[in-house]
C-alpha positions as CSV (number, residue, x, y, z in Angstrom):
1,X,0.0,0.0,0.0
2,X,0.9,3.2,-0.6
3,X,0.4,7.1,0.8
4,X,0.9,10.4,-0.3
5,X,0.2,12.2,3.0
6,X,1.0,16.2,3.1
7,X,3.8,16.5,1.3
8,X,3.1,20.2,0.8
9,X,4.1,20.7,4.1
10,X,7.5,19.7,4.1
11,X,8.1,19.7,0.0
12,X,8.0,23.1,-1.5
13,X,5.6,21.9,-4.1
14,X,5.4,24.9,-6.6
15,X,9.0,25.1,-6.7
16,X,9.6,21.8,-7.1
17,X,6.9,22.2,-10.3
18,X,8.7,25.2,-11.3
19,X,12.2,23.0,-11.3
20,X,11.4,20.7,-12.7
21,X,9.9,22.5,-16.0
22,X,13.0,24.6,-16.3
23,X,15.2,21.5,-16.0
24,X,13.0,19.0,-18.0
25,X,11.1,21.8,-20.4
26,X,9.8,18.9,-22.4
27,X,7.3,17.7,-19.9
28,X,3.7,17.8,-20.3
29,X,1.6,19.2,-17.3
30,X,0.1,15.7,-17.0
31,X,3.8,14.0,-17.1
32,X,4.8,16.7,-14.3
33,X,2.3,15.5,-12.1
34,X,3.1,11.7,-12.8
35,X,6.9,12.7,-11.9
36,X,6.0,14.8,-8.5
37,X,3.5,11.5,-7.4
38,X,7.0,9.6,-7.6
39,X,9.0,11.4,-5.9
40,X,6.2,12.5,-3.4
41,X,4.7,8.6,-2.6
42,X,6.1,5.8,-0.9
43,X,5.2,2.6,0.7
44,X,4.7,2.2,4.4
45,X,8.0,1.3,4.7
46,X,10.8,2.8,7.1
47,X,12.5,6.6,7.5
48,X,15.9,4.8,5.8
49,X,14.3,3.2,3.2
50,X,12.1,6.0,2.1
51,X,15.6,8.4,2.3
52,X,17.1,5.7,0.0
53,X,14.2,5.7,-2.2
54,X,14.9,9.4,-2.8
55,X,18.6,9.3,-3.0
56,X,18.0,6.5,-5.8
57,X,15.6,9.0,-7.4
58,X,17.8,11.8,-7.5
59,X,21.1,10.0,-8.7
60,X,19.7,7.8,-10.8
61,X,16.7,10.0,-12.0
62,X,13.2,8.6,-13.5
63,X,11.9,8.9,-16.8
64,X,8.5,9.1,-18.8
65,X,6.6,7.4,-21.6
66,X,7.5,9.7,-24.3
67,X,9.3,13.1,-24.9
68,X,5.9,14.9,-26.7
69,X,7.8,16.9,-28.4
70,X,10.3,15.0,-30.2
71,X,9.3,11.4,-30.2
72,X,11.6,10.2,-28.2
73,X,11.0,7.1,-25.6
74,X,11.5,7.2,-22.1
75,X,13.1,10.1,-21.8
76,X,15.2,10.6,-18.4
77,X,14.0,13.2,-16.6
78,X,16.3,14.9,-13.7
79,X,14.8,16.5,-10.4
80,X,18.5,18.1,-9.6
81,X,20.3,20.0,-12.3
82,X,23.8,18.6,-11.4
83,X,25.9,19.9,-14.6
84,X,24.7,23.7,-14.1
85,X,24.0,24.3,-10.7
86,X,22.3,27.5,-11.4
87,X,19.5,25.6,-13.0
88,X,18.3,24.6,-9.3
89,X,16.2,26.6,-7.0
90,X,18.0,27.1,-3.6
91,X,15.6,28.4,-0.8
92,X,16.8,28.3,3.1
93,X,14.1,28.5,5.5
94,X,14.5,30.0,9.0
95,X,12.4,28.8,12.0
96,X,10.6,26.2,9.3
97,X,7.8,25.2,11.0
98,X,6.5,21.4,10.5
99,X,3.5,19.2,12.5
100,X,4.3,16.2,14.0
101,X,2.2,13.6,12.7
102,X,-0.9,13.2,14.0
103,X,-1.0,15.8,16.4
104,X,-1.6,19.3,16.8
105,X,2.1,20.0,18.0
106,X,5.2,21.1,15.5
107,X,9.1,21.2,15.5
108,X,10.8,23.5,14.5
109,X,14.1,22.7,12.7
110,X,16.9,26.1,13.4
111,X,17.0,25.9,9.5
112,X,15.7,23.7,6.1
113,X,17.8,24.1,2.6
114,X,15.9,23.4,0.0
115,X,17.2,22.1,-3.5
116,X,13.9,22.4,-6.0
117,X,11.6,22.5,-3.6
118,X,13.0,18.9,-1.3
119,X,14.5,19.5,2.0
120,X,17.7,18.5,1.5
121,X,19.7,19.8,4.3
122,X,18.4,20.1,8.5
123,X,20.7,22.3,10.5
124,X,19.9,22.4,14.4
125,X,22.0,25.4,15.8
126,X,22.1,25.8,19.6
127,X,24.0,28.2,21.8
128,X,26.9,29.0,23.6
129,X,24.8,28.9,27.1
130,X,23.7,25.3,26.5
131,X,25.8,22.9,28.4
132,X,26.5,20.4,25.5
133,X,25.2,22.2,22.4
134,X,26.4,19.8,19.7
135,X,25.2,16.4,21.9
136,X,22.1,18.2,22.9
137,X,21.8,19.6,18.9
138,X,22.2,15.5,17.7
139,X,19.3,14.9,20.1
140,X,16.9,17.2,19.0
141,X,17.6,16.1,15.4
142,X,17.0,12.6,15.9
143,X,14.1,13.4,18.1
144,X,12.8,15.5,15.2
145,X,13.1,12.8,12.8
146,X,11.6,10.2,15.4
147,X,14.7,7.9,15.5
148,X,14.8,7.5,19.4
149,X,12.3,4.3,19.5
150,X,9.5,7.4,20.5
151,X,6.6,8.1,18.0
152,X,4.9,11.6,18.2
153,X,8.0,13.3,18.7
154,X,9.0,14.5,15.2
155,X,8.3,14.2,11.4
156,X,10.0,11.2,9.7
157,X,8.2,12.8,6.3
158,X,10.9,15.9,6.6
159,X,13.8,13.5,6.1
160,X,12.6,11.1,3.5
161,X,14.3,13.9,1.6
162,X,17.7,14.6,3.8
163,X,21.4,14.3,2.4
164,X,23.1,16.2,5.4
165,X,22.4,17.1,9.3
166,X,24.0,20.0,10.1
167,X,24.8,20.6,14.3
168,X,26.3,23.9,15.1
169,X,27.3,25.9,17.7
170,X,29.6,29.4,16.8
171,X,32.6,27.4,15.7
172,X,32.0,24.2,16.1
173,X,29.9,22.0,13.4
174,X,29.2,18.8,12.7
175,X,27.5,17.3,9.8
176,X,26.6,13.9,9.0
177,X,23.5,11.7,7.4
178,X,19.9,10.4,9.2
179,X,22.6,7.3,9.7
């Protein structure tokens, strides 16, 4: 079985529309919609194998019956612009507000980077005054993306799309992946 549950919430749809056009100009409105259902659907399955589902998606890209405008079939179509980065749409949001599942009750990531419209990048920056910002920072990140055998705590949707957590605190950083 699959879901589509609201992915407008965490994916920037209408950019990711707009990206997709400007990358892939030969898609039809009804092909663009059959391209944003695949990368915007999965099986009940698990946070990792949902974030590998996208990474597959985005390396390896997806195609579509038929370019309409020259013939040609199954045409790859690309949801990042790799060889000319300036063909992507790159949006940071501050404060980015998302609703834990089920409930009336949000997190709040520090900041989401968006490639196209997907949430590629989480960064969770704490201060000075905490104790142990970057332990405490890790925490809240994988409380955020419910990985501490606790459900209602976070939204696993928001990192079916993650390449990188960020954890800062002035100059210390540390990055790594939902793994």
């Amino acid at each position: 079985e699959s879901y589509r549950s609201s992915f407008s919430e965490v994916v920037l749809i209408p950019k990711l529309k707009s990206a997709l056009k400007d990358i892939n100009p030969f898609l039809t409105d009804k092909q663009l919609e059959e391209v944003i259902r695949k990368i915007t659907t999965f099986d009940k399955r698990s946070l990792l194998e949902n974030n590998k589902k996208i990474l597959d998606l985005l390396l390896e890209n997806t195609t579509v019956d038929k370019n309409e405008i020259t013939g040609e079939l199954s045409p790859t179509v690309r949801f990042i612009y790799f060889k000319n980065i300036e063909n992507n749409i790159f949006t940071a949001i501050s404060q980015f507000k998302v609703q834990i599942t089920g409930t009336d009750h949000h997190i709040i990531p520090d900041i989401v980077l968006f490639i196209n419209g997907m949430p590629m990048v989480v960064v969770e920056a704490k201060s000075s005054k905490v104790k142990e910002p970057i332990p405490e920072a890790i925490d809240q990140l994988l409380r955020y993306s419910e990985q501490r055998n606790a459900v209602g705590e976070g939204n696993q949707e928001l990192f079916y799309y993650n390449q990188f957590l960020i954890t800062t605190c002035r100059t210390k950083a540390k990055f790594g992946t939902i793994t």
